[in-house]
MOPAC internal coordinates of N, CA, C and O (Angstrom, degrees):
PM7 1SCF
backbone

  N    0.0000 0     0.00 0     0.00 0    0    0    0
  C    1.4379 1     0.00 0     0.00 0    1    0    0
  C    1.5204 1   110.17 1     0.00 0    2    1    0
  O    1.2310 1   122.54 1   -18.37 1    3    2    1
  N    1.0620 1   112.74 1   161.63 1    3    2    1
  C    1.4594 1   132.49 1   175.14 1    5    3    2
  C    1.3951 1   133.69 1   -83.72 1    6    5    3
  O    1.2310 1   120.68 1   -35.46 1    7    6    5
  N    1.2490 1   116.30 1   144.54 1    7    6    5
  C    1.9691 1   115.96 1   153.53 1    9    7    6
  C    1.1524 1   115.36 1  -139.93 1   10    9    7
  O    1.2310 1   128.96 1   -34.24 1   11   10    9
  N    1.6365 1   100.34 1   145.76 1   11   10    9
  C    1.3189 1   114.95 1  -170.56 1   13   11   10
  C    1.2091 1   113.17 1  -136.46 1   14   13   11
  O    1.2310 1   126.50 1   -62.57 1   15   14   13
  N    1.5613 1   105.11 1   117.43 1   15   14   13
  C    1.4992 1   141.96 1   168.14 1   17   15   14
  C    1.0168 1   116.88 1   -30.68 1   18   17   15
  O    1.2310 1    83.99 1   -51.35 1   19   18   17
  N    1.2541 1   171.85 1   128.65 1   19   18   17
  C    1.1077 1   161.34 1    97.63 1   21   19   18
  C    1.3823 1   130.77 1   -29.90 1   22   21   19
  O    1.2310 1   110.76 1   -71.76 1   23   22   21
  N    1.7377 1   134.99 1   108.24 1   23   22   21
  C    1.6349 1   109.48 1  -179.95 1   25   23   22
  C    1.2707 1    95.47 1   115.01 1   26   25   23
  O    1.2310 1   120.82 1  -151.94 1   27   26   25
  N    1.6342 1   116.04 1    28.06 1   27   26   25
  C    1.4573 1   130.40 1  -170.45 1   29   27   26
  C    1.6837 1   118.13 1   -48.90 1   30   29   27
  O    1.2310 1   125.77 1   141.57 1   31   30   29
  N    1.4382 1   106.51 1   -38.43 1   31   30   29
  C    1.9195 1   126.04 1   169.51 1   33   31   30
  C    1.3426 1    95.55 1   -69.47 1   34   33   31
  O    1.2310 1   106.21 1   147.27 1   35   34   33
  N    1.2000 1   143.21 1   -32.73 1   35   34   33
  C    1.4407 1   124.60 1  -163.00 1   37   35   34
  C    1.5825 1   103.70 1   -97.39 1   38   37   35
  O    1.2310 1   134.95 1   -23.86 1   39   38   37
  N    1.3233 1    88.68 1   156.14 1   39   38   37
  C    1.9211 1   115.05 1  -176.53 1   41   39   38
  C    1.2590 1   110.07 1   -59.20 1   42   41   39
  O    1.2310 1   118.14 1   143.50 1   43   42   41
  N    1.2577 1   121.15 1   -36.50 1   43   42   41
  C    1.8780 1   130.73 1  -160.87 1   45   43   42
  C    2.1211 1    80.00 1   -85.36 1   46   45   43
  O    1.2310 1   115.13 1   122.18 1   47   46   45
  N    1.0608 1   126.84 1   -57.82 1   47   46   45
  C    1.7012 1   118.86 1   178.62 1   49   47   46
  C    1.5411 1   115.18 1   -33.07 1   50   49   47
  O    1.2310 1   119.83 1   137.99 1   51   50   49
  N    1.4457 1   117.93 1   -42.01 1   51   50   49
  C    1.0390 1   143.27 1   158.81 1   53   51   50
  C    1.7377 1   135.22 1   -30.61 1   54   53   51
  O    1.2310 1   135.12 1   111.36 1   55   54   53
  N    1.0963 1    88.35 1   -68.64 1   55   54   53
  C    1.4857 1   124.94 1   165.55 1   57   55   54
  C    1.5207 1   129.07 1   -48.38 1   58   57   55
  O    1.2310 1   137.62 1   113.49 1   59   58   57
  N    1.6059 1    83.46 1   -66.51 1   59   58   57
  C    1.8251 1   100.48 1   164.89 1   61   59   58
  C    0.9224 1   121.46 1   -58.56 1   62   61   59
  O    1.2310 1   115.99 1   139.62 1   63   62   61
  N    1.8328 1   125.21 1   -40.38 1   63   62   61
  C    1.4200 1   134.53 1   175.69 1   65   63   62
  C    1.5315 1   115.85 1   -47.05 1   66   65   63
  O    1.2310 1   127.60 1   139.73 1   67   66   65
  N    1.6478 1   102.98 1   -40.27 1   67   66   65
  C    1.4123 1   103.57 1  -177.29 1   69   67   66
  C    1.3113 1   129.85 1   -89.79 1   70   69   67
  O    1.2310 1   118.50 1  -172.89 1   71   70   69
  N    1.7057 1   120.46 1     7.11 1   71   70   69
  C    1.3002 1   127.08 1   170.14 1   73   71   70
  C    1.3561 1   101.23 1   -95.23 1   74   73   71
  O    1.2310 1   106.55 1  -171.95 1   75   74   73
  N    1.4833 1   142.62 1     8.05 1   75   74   73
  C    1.4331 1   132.29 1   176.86 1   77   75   74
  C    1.3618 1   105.63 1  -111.55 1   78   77   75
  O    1.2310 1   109.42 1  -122.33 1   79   78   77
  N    1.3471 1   137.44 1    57.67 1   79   78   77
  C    1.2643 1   132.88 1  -146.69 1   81   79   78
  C    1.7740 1    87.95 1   -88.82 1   82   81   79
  O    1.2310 1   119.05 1   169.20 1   83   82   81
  N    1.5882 1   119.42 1   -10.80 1   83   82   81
  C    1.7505 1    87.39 1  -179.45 1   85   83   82
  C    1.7494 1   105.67 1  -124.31 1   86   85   83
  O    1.2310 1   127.94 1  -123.56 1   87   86   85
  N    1.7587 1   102.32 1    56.44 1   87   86   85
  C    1.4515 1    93.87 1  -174.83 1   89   87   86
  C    1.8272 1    75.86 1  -160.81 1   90   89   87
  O    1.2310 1   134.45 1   -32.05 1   91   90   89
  N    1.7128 1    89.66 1   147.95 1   91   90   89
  C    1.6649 1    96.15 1  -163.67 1   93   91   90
  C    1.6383 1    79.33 1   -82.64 1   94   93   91
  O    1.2310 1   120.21 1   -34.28 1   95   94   93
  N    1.5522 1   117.19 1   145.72 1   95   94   93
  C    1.2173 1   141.35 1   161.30 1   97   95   94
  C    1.7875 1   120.05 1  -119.14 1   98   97   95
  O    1.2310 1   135.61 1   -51.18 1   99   98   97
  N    1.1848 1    87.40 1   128.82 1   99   98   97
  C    2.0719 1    93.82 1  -175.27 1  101   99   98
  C    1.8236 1    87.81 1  -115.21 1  102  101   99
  O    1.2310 1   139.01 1    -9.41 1  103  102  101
  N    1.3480 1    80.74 1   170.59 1  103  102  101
  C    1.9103 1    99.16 1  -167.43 1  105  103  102
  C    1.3384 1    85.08 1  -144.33 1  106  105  103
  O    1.2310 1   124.84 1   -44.23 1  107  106  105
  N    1.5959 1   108.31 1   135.77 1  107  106  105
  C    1.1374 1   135.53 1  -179.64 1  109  107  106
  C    1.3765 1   128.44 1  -139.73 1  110  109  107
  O    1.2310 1   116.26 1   -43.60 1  111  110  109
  N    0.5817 1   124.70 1   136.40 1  111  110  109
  C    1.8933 1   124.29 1  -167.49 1  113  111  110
  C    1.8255 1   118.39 1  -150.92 1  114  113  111
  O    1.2310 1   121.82 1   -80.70 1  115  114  113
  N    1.5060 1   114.13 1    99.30 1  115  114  113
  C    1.6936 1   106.02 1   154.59 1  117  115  114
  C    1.5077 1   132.60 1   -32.16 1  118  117  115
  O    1.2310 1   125.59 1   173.45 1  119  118  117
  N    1.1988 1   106.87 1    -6.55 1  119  118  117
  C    2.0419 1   111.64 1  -157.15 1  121  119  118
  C    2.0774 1    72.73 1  -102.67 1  122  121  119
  O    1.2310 1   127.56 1   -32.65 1  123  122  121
  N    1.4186 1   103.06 1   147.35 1  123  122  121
  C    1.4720 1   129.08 1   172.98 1  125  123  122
  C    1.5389 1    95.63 1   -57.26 1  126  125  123
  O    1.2310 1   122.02 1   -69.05 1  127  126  125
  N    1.8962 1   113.73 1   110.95 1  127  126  125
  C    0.8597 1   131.82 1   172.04 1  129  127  126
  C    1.9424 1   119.93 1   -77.54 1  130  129  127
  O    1.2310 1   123.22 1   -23.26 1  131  130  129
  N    1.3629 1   111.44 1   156.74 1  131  130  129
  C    1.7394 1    98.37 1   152.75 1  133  131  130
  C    1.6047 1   112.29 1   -65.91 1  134  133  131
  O    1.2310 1   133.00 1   -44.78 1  135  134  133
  N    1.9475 1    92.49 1   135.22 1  135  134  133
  C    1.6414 1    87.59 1  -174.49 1  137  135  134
  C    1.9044 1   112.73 1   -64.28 1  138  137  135
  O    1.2310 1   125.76 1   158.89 1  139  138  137
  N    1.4111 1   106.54 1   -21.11 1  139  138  137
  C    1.4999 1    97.17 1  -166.88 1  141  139  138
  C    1.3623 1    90.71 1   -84.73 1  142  141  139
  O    1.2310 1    98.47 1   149.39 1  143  142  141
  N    1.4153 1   156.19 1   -30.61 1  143  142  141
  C    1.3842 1   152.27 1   172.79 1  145  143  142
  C    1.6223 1   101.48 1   -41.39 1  146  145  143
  O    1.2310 1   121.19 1   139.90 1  147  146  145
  N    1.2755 1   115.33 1   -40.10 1  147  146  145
  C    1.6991 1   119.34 1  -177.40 1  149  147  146
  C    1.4225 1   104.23 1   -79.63 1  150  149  147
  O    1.2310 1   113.22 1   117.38 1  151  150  149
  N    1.5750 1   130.41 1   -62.62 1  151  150  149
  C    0.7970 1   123.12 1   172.22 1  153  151  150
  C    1.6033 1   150.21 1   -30.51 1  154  153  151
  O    1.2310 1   135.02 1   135.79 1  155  154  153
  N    1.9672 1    88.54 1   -44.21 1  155  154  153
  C    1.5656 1    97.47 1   173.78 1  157  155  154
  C    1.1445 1   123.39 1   -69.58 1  158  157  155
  O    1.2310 1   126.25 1   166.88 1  159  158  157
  N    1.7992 1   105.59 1   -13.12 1  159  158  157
  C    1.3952 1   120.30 1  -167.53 1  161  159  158
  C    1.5831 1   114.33 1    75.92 1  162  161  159
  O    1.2310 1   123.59 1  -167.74 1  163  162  161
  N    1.2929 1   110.72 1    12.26 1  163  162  161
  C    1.8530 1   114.56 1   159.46 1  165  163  162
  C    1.8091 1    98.66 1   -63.31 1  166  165  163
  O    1.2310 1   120.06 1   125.63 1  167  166  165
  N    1.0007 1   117.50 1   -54.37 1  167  166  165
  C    1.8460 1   108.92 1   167.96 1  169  167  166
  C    1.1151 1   149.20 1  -124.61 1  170  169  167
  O    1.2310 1   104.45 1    -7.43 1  171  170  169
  N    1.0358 1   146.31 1   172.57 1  171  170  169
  C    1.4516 1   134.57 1  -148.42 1  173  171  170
  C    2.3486 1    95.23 1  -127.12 1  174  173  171
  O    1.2310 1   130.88 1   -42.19 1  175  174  173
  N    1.2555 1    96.61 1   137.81 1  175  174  173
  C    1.2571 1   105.27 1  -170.86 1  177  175  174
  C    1.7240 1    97.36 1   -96.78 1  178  177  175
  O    1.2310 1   120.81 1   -65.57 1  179  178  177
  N    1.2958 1   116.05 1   114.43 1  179  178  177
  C    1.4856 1   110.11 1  -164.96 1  181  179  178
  C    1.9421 1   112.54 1  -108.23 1  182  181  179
  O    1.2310 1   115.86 1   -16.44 1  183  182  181
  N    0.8919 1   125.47 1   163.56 1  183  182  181
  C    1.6228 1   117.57 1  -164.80 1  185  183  182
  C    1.6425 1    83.76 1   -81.00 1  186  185  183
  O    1.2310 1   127.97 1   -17.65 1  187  186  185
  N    1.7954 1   102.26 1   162.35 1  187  186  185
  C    1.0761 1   110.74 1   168.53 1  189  187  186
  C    1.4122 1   124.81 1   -69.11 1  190  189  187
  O    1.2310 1   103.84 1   -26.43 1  191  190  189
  N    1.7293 1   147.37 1   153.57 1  191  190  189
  C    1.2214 1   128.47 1   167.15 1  193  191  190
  C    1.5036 1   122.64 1   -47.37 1  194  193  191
  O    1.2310 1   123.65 1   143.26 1  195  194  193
  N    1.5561 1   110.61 1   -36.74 1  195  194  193
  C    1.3362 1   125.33 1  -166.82 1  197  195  194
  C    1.6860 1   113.75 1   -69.56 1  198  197  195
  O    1.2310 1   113.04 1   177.86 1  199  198  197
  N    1.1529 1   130.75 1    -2.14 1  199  198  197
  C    1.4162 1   164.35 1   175.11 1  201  199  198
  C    1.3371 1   111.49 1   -89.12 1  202  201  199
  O    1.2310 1   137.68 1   -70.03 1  203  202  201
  N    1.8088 1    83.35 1   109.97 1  203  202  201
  C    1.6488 1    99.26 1  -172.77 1  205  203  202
  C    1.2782 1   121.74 1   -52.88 1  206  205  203
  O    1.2310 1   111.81 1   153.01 1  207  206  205
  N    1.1336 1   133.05 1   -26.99 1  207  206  205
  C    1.6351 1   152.69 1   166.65 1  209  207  206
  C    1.4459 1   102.42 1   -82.68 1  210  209  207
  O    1.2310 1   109.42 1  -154.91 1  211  210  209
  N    1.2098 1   137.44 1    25.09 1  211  210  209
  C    1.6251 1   121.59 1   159.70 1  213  211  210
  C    1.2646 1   111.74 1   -32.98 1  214  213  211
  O    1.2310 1   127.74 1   100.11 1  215  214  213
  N    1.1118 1   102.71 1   -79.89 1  215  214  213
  C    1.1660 1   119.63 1  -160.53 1  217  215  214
  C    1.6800 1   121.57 1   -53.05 1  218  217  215
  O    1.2310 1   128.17 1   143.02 1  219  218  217
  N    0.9605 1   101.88 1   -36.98 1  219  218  217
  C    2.0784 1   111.50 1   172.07 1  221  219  218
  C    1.1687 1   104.60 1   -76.96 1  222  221  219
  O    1.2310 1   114.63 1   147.55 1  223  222  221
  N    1.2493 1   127.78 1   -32.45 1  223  222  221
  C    1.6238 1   144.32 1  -178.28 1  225  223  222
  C    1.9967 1   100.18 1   -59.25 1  226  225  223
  O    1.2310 1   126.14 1   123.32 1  227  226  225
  N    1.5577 1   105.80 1   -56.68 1  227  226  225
  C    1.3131 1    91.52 1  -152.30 1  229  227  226
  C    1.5795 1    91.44 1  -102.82 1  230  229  227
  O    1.2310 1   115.76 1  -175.19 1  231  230  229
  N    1.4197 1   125.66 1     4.81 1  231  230  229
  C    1.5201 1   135.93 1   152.52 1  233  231  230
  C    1.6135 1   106.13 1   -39.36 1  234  233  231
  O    1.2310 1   127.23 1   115.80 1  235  234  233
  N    1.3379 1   103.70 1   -64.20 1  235  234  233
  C    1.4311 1   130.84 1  -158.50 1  237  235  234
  C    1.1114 1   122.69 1   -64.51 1  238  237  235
  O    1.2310 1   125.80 1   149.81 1  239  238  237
  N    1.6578 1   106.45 1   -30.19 1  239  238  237
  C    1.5790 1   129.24 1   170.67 1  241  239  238
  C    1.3202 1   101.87 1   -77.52 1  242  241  239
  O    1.2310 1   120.83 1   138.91 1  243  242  241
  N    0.8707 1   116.01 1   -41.09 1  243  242  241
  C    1.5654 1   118.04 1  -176.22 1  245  243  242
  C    1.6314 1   113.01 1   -65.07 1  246  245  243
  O    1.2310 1   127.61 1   106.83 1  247  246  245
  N    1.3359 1   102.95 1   -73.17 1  247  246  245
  C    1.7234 1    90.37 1   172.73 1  249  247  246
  C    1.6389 1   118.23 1   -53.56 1  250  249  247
  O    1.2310 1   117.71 1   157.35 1  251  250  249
  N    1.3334 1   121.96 1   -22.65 1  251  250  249
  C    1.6003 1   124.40 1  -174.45 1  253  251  250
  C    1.7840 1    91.08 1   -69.21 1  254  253  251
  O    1.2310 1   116.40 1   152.82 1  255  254  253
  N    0.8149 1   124.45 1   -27.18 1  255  254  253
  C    1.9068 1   119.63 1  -170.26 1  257  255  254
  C    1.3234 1   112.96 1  -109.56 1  258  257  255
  O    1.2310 1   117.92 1   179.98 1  259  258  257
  N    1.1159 1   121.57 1    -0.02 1  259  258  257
  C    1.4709 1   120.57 1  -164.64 1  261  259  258
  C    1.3527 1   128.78 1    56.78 1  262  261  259
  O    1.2310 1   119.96 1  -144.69 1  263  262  261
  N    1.3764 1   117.69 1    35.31 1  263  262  261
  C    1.0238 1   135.39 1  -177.70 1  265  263  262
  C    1.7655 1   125.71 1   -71.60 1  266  265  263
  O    1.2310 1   122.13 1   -45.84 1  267  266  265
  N    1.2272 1   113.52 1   134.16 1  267  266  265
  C    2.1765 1   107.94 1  -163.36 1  269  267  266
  C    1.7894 1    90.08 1  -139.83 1  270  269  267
  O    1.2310 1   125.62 1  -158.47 1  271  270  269
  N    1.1791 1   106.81 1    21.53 1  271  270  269
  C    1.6418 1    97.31 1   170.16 1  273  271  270
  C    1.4947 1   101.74 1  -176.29 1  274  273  271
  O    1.2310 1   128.45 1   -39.02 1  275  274  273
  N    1.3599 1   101.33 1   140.98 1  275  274  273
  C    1.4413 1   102.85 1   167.38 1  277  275  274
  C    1.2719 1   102.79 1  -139.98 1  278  277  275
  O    1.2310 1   128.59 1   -44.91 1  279  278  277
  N    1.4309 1   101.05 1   135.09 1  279  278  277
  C    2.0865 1   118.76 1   168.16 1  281  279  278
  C    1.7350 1    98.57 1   -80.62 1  282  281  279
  O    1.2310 1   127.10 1   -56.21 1  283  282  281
  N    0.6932 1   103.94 1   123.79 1  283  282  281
  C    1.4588 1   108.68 1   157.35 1  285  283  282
  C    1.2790 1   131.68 1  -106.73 1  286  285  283
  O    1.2310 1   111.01 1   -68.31 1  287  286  285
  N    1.2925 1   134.52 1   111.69 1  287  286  285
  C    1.4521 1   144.42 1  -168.13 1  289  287  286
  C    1.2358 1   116.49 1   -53.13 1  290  289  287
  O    1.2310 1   136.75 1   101.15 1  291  290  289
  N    1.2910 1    85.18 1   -78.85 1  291  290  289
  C    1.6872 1   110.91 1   172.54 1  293  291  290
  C    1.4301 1   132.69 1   -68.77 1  294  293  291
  O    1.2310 1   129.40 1   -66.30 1  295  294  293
  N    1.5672 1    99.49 1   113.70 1  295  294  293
  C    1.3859 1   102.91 1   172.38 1  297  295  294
  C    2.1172 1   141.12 1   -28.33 1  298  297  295
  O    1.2310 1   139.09 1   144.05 1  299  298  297
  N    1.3640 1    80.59 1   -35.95 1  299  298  297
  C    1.2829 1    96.62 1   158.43 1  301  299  298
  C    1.5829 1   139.32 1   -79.69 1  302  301  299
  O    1.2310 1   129.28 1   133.62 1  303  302  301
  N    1.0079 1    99.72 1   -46.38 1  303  302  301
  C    1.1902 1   111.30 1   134.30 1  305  303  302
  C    1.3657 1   149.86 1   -43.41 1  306  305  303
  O    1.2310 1   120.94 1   158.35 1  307  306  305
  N    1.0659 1   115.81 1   -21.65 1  307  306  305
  C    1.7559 1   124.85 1   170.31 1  309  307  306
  C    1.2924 1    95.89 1   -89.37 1  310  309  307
  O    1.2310 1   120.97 1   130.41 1  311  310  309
  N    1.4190 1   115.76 1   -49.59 1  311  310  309
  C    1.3791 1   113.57 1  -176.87 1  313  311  310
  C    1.7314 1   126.02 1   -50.37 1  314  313  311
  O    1.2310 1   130.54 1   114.67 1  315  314  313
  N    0.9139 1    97.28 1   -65.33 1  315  314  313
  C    1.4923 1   113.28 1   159.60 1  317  315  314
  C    1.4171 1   120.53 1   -26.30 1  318  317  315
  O    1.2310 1   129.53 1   118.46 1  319  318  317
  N    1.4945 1    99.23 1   -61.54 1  319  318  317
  C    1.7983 1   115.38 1  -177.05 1  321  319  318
  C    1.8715 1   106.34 1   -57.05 1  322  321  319
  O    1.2310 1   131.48 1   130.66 1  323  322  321
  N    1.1216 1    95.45 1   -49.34 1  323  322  321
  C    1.6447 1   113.79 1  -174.42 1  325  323  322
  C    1.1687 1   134.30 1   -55.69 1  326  325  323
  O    1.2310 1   132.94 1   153.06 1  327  326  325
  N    1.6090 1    92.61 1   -26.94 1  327  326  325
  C    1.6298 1   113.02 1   175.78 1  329  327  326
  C    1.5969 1   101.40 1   -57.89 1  330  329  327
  O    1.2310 1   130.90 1   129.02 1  331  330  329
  N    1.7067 1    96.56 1   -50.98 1  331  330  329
  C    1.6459 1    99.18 1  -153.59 1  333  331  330
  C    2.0115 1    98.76 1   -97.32 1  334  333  331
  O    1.2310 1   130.20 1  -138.18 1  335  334  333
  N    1.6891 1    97.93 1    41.82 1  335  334  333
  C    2.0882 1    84.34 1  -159.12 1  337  335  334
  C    1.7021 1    92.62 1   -55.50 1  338  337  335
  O    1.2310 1   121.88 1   136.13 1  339  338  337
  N    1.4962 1   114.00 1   -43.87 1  339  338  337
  C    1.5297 1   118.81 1  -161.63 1  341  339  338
  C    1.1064 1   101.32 1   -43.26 1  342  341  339
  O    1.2310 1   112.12 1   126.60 1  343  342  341
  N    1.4977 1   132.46 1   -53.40 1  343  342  341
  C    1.5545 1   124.84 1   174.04 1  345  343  342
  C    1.6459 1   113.52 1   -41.64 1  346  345  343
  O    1.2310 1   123.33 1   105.02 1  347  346  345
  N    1.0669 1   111.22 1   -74.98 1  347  346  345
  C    1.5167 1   120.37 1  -175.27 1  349  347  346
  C    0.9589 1   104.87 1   -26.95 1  350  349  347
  O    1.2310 1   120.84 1   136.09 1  351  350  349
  N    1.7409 1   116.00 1   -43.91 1  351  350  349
  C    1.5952 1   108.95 1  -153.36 1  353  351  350
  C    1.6281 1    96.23 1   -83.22 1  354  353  351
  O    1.2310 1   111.01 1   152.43 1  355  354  353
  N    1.2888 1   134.53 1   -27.57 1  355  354  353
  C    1.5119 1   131.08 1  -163.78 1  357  355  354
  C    1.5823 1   101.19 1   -62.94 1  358  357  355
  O    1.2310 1   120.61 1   158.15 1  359  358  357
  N    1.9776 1   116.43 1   -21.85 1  359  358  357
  C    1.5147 1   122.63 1   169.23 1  361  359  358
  C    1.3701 1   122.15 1   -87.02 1  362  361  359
  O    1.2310 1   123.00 1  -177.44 1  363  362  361
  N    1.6060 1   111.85 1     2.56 1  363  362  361
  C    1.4188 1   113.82 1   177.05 1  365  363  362
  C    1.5516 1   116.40 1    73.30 1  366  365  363
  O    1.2310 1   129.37 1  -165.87 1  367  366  365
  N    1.5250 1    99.55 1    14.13 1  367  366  365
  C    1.9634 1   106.14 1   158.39 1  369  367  366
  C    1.2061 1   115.70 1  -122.83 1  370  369  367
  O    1.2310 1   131.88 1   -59.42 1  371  370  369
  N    1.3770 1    94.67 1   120.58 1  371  370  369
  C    1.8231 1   125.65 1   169.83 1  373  371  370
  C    1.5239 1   125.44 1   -37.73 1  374  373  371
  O    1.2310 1   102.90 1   -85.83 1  375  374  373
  N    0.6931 1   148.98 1    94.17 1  375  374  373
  C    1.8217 1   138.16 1   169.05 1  377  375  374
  C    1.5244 1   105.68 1   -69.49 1  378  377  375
  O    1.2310 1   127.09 1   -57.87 1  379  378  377
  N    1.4477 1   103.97 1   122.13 1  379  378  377
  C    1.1637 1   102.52 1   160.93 1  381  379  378
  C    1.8048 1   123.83 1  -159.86 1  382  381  379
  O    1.2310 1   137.49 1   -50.60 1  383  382  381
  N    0.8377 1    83.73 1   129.40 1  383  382  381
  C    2.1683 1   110.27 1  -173.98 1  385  383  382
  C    1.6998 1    90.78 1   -36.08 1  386  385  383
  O    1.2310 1   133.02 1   -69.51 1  387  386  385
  N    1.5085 1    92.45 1   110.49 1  387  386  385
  C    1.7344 1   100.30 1  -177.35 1  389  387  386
  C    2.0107 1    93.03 1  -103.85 1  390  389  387
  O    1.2310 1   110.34 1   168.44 1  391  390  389
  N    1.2253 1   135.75 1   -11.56 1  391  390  389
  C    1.4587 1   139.38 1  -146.30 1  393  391  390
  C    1.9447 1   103.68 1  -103.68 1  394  393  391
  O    1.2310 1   125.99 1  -173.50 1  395  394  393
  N    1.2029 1   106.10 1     6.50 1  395  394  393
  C    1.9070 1   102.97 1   175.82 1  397  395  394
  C    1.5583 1   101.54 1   -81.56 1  398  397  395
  O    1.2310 1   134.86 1   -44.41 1  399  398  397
  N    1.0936 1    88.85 1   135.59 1  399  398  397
  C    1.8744 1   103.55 1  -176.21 1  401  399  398
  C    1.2587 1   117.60 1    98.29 1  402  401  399
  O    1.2310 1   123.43 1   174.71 1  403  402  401
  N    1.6768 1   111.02 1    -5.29 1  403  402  401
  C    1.7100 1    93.20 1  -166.82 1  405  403  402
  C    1.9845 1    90.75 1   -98.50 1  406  405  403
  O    1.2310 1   120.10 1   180.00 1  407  406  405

């Protein structure tokens, strides 16, 4: 199974990627990605928070990848995620606040 980064342009996305060296990690980011970075599938193009469907949006990504954890960058983003963790969790993915220290 998977985790996915949140905050795919930022350095700390980066970072985190490289302390999971034995679990596949994808990087994903709402902020206007490189199209061939999406394409190759090095990242995942994620809905904005401000998007009434966040939440089904980044549900959806999640089961589409096999995803069981998500870092979340963005403050807003955690928030968001957190509201609905009980959902997540009934799919067996974790929410968890990837943004202390930055």
């Amino acid at each position: 199974m998977s985790i996915l980064i949140t905050g795919a342009l930022s350095a700390k996305a980066h970072q985190l990627k490289q302390q999971f060296t034995d679990s596949e990690v994808l990087l994903g980011d709402f902020e206007e990605l490189p199209i061939f970075m999406v394409q190759s599938g090095k990242m995942l193009k994620l809905p904005a928070p401000k998007s009434a469907a966040y939440l089904h949006e980044m549900l959806a990504i999640c089961l589409d990848n096999g995803v069981t954890r998500v870092l979340a960058l963005n403050v807003q983003e955690f928030q968001l995620l957190s509201e609905a963790v009980q959902l997540f969790d009934e799919y067996g993915i974790q929410i968890e606040r990837g943004y202390d220290g930055l």
